[in-house]
Each structure stands twice: as structure tokens, then as C-alpha cells.
N, C-alpha and C positions, 0 to 999 in steps of 0.2 A: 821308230817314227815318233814325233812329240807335234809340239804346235806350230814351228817354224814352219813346218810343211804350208798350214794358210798364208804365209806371204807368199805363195807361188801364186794366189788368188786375189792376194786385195792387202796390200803390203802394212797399211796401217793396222787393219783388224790383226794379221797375224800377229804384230807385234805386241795389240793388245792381250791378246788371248795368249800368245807368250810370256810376258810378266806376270800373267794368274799362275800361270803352273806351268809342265808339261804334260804331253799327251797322258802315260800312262799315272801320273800323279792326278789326273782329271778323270780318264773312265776306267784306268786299273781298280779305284776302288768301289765302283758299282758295280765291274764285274765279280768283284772278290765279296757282294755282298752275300753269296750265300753262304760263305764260309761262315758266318754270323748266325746264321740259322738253328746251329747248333746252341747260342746260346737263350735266342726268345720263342725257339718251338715249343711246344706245352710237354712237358713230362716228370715225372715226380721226382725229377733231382730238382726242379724250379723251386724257388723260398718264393714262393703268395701265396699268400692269405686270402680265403674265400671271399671274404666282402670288397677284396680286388682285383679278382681273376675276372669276372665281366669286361673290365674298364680295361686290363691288360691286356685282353686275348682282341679287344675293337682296337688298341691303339696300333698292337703288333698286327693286325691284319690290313691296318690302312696304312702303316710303314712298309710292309712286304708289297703291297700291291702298288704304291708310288715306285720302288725300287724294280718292279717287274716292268713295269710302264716304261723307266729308263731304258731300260736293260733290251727290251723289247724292239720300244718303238723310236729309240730315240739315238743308239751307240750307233749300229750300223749303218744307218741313215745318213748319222753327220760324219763319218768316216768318208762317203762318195758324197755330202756334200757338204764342205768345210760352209762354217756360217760366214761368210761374203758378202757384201754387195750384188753381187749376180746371183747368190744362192735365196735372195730373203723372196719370193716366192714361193721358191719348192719347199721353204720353210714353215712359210704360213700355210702354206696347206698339207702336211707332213703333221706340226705339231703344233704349228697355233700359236702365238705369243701370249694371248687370252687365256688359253689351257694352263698355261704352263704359269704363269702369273696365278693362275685360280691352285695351282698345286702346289707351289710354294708356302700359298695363304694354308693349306693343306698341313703341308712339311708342318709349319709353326707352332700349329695346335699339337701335333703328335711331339715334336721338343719340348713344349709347354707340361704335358703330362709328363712325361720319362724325365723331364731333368725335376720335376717338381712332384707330382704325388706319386708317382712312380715307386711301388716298393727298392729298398736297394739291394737288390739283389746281383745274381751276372746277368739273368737277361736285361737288366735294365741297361748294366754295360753296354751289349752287344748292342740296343737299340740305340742309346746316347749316340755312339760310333759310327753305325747307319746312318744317324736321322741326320747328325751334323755334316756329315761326307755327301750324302745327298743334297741336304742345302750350300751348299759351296759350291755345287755342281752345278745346281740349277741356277742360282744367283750368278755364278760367270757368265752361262750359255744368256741367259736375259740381258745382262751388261752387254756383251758383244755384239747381240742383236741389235739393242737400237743402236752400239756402235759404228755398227754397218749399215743399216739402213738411215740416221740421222746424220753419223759422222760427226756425232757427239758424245760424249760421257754424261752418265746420268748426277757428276759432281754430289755424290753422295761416299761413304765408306762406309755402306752398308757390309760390301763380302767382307769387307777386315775386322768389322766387329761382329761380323755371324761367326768367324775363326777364334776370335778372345772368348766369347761366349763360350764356343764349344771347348777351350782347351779350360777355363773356369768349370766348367760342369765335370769337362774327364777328371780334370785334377781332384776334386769333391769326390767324385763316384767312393773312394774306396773305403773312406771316412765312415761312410751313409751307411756303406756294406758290411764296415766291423761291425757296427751297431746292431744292425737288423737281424745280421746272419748268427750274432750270441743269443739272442733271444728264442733261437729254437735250440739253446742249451739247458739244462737244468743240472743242478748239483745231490749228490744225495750223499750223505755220513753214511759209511759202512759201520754198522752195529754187529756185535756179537751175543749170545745169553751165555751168565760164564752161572755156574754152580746150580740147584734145582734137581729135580730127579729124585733117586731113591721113594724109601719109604712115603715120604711125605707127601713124593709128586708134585712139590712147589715148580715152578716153571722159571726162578732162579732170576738173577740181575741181568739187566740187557747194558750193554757198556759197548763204547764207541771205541773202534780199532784203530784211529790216528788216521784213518783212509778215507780223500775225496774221491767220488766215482762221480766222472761226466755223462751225463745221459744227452745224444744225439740224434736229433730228428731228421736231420738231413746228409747228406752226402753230394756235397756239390762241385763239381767240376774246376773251381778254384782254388780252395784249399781241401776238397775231402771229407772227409767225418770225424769225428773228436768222440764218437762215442766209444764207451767204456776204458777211456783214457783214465787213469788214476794218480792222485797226489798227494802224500806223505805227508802231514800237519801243515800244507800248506794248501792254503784255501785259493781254488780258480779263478786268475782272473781270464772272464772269460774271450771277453774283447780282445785283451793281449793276446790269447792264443791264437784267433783268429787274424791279427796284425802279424805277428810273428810267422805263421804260415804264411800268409800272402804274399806278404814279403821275399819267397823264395819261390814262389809259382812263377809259370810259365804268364800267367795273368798279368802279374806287375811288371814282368819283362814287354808285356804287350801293349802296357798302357804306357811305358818310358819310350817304347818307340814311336807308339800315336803321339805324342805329344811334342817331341822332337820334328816329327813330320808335319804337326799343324803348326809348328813357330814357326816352320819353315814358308810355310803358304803363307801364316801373317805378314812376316817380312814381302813376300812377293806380293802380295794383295796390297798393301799398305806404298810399296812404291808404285803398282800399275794406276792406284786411284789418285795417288800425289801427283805423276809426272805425266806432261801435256802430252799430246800422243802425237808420236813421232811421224816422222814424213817417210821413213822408212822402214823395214824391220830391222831390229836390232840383235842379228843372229852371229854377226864376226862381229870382229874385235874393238870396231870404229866406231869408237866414242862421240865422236865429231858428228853423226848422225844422230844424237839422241840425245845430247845435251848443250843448252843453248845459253851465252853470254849474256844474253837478256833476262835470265830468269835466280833471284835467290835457290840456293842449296844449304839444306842443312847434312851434314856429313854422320851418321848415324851407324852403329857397330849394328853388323849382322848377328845379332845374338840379343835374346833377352834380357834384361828390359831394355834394350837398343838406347842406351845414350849416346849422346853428342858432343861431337867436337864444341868447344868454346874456347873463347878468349877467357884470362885471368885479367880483368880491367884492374891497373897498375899506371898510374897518370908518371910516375918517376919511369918507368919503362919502355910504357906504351908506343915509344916513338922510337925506340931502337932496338928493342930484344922483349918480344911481348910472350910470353908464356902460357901454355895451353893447358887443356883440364878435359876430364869427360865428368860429362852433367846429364841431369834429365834433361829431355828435349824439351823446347821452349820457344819459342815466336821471339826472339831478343836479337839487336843486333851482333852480338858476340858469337853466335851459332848461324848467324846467314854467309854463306859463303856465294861467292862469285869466281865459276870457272871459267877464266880468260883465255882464249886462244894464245897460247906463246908466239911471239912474234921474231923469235930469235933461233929457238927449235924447234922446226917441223914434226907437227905428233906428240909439244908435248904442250901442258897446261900452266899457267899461273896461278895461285887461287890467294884470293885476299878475303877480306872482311868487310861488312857493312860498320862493323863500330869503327875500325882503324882505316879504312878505304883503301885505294891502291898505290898508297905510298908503303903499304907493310904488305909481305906476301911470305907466303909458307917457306919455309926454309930451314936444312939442316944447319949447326954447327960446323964451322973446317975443322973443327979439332976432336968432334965426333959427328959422323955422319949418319950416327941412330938416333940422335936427337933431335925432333923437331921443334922450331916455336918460328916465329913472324920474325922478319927483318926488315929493312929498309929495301926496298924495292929495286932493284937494277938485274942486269945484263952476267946474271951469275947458274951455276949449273944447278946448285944446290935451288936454285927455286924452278924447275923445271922437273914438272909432274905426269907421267904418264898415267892413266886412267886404262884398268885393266879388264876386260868380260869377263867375268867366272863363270858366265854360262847357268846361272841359278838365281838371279835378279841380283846380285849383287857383284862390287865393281872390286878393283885391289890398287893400291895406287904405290908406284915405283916412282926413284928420285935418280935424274941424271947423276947427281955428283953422289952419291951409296951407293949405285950401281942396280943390277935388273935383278938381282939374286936377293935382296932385301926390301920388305914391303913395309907400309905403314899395318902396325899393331895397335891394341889396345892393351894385349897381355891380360894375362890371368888376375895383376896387381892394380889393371886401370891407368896404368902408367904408359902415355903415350913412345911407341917408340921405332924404331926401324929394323927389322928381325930377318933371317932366314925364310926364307918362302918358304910355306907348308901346308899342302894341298888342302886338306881338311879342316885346317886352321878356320874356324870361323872368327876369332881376335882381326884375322887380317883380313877379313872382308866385310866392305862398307857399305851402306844402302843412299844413294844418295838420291832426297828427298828433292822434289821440287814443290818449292812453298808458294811462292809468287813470282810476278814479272817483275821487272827492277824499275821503280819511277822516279827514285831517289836520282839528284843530279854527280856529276863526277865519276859515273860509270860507264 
């Protein structure tokens, strides 16, 4: 079950609450929050420091006790009552929009601490991961609400930059943690006493045996303990050791998937707060519901850092064979596109430029049909675009004249092109942004 379920209740909200996520990418990870537990409950594998365990054990109890609250009074509840238009009653009185506004305010201060004085330790990990998975969660359920109850967008991109924030702080975390977690190392020279005794009773020369001994205070659940590790005339570094370990733990495997999953929500957050909200949900395949001839697009790779289709402006060209590029994203005529109802094949699209207008429209080569750029505009197969769901906020776009087996790419190289379909392929799926309405004349 995911979010499409609410169009069976209020067709526009589903849709909205469909390009944030899906169902279990939304309350899968509040339920999975006690799996976390293990890393900010108090026990002497923790790295703090006394004069921060106070400030730790108040931050980690007012995060556990937000995340109970969820979990409590708030999953099963919107399960029998998707947030709706008919449901914003039994909402307000359920959970309050006030409350939940007032816990957000909440959430911010407990992220404020853990991503900032927060020792770096793993529980700070675990809580970073919490406190941001909570705030996505709460800031959707809030967007939806007054979606539903105003039948507007609060025109803010507040969730998509609560998600950069969070994947900026995960990415950080492990940095913070080589540092902190060497510090409870220390190094000591193994000495020997060589000659002494006898008669004399002198007590003899003390000389050093070429051996580092690591001395270890902790044992933690990420990389382990390094105590009584030893090194041969070669002096510890300590930090390294700790990078080197982590690097093969279950931990860096856990933070390469968070991260993968929160680019993933950015992309979907970032098109539901871009794109108008549709007059229907957009659960099949039909483009024609969700995207409107009246509005700029900019054509955007589903993949970090999401650059953009543009034009190469080339004035000897420009009017017969205009050549394309992926750039940063940018408000420029050469990256606004305009997706035209094709009037010649049913189902499929035309898409031109705001720099070139629609005398130039997207189009393969007849002599290679994986190469796209701009042509002169007519009555050809090669400019006939089908616009495809992937079912994960982003779209895939296939070309009559290449056929349905090849999709537009960005490739590994950046090199625009027309490839083999490949399910997973994120190169071949596009997020397409909507920027503005079109008031410019000739369209």
C-alpha cells in the first residue's frame, strides 16, 4: 500500500502526498525508528564526555519521545484517516495542526544540537538519522494539510531543503567521528631494561623496542576497539585507523544507503513543491494529466547534482541543427522547455525552447537515432516524444522514430543520448520541473 491509496479520497491531495514519497518511505522509517535505539540509548560503549552527557541524554529523550508521539498517535490514525478534505476535522481533533507546528519547532532545536554540538560519536549518528526522518515526515503531513484543507501550497521548499540539510549533516557525520573517536586513543613506546643486576645491583639501561602499543578506551559498535593493536617503527596514525575501519563496517554501508534514499526524496520533494497541483492523481502512465502546455519546464537528470537539459546558443546553427549540453540548473531561456501536445500523434509530445521557440523542436538525427539536438520544426517522427511514469517522481522520455526500447540518457560521460532501457538506470530518468506559466507571446 503507498500514497496513491488517498486519491481514492481527494484526488488532488493524493497526488500531492504521492510526489513526497511513498507510503512505506514515509511511515517505514518512524516505525524502524527503534532500530536506532541501539545507537543513542546510554551504555558504556557511548564516546561522551561528561560535561555532555546532561545535554545528550535531554536532547535524546526529547527525540525518542517526538518519535513515540508519531508512532503512537499519529501512524494508525492516518492509515483509517488519509489527510483529505473530509478528513481535516478528525484531524484537528486527533492531532492538531497547532501541536504539530509547535513539534516541528521541537524537531529543529533537537537537529540544531546533534548536527552542531553534538559529540561525534554513533549515537549522534543514529539521532542525526531519526531527527531528520522525523522532520520530513512531519513537514509533508503539515504541507498536505493545508493542501487539503486551503487547496493550496504553502509556495515554500522548505521539505527539499530540510532533505539537503539532512543529507549535508549525514555526509559530515563520519569526518566529526574519525576525530572524536582517536581521541580516546593514546600511544605508548614499548621500552625494555637491557644489562643491570649482578653484583652491582645497577638497575641497567631502559631502551625502546621499535614497538607502538595503542591503548583503547572504548569499544564501539562501529569500528570496534584498537586497543593493544601494535606497530613496528612505524608511528600511529590514529584517525587513519579509525577511517580505514569504518570504511568496511556495516555503518558506512548504512550511511551510503541513507543517503541514496534521501537524494531520492530530494528529487521527489523538489518536483512536488515545483509542479502546480494536478487536477488529478498521477498514479498510470498519462502524462496529459499532470503536465500542461501553458507552463515552462526545465528537463532535469534524476541524479545528483541534477543538471539540465540546455541549448548550446550557436547564432551559425541555431536555426537548423541547435546542439544540446547538460549544465547546472538555471532560470535561462536555453533550459525552459515547453511540452506541446503533438498534433499529429496521439500520446505523443513536441518539446521546443524558449531561446529558439517553436520553429526548433527536439529531434533525433535520420542517420543516428541516439543522437538528440533541435531541428526545424515539422510533421516528422523523430520529433515525437512520449513522456514515460517510472512511478518514483520521475518521468523517461522515448522517441517515435529510435523506437520504445531506447530512452533519452545523460550517461555516465554527460553526453546527451538515446540508450537501451534500463530499469534502474537513474541517467535515464528525468525530473521535469515546472518553473512558471508561459506569458511570453508565440506559444
Amino acid at each position: 500500500m503507498d500514497w496513491v491509496a488517498l486519491g481514492a479520497v481527494g484526488t488532488w491531495v493524493g497526488a500531492a502526498f504521492t510526489a513526497y514519497g511513498k507510503y512505506n518511505e514515509v511511515f517505514g522509517p518512524a516505525k524502524e525508528i527503534v532500530d536506532w535505539n541501539r545507537y543513542i540509548v546510554a551504555s558504556e560503549r557511548r564516546i561522551i564526555t561528561a560535561i555532555n552527557q546532561a545535554q545528550f541524554q535531554k536532547s535524546t529523550r526529547e527525540l525518542n519521545a517526538l518519535a513515540l508521539w508519531w508512532n503512537r498517535d499519529c501512524v494508525d490514525f492516518l492509515k483509517k484517516n488519509p489527510i483529505s478534505p473530509k478528513n481535516i476535522e478528525a484531524i484537528d481533533k486527533r492531532i492538531d495542526i497547532k501541536n504539530l507546528e509547535a513539534k516541528i519547532g521541537a524537531l529543529d532545536e533537537t537537529i540544531l544540537y546533534f548536527a552542531g554540538d553534538a559529540p561525534g560519536d554513533y549515537g549522534t549518528y543514529g539521532a542525526l538519522a531519526t531527527a531528520y526522518t522525523l522532520m520530513y515526515i512531519f513537514m509533508t503531513a503539515r504541507e498536505t494539510y493545508f493542501i487539503a484543507k486551503n487547496n493550496e501550497k504553502s509556495g515554500s521548499k522548505a521539505i527539499s531543503r530540510t532533505i539537503a540539510a539532512g543529507i549535508t549533516a549525514i555526509k559530515a557525520w563520519p569526518a566529526h567521528y574519525f576525530v572524536e573517536r582517536a581521541k580516546h586513543m593514546s600511544i605508548e613506546i614499548e621500552t625494555k631494561h637491557q644489562g643491570g643486576g649482578g653484583i652491582t645491583g645497577r638497575a641497567g639501561n631502559k631502551r625502546t623496542t621499535g614497538w607502538y602499543i595503542v591503548h583503547d578506551t572504548v569499544n564501539d559498535p562501529a569500528v570496534g576497539t584498537f586497543n593493544d593493536k601494535r606497530f613496528h617503527h612505524v608511528f600511529p596514525n590514529t584517525v587513519q585507523m579509525v577511517t580505514d575501519q569504518y570504511k568496511i563496517s556495516e555503518t558506512a554501508k548504512a550511511v551510503s544507503t541513507l543517503l541514496k534514499q534521501w537524494e531520492k526524496l530530494h528529487a521527489q520533494a523538489l518536483q512536488a513543491e515545483t509542479s502546480p497541483l494536478p487536477s488529478s492523481t498521477p498514479q498510470g502512465v498519462n502524462p496529459f494529466k499532470v503536465f500542461e502546455s501553458t507552463n515552462w519546464y526545465r528537463l532535469q537528470v534524476f541524479l545528483s547534482p541534477y543538471p539540465a537539459i540546455g541549448v548550446v546558443s550557436n547564432p551559425s546553427t541555431n536555426k537548423t541543427d541547435a546542439q544540446l549540453q547538460l549544465l547546472p540548473e538555471a532560470e535561462v531561456p536555453g533550459q525552459l522547455w515547453q511540452l506541446r501536445r503533438s498534433q499529429t500523434s496521439i500520446g505523443s509530445w513536441n518539446l521546443c525552447t524558449l531561446l529558439l521557440g517553436t520553429s526548433m523542436c527536439l529531434d533525433v538525427y535520420g542517420d543516428d537515432k541516439t543522437r538528440p539536438h533541435l531541428a526545424p520544426a515539422g510533421n516528422f517522427s523523430g520529433q515525437q516524444w512520449q513522456i514515460i511514469d517510472r512511478h518514483d517522481g520521475s518521468w523517461s522520455l522515448a522517441n517515435s522514430y529510435s523506437g520504445p526500447s531506447l530512452l533519452l540518457d545523460a550517461g555516465s560521460s554527460g553526453e546527451l543520448r538515446l540508450s537501451e532501457r534500463q530499469e534502474e538506470s537513474r541517467t535515464q530518468k528525468w525530473i521535469l520541473f515546472s518553473t512558471r506559466k508561459i506569458t511570453e507571446e508565440g506559444f
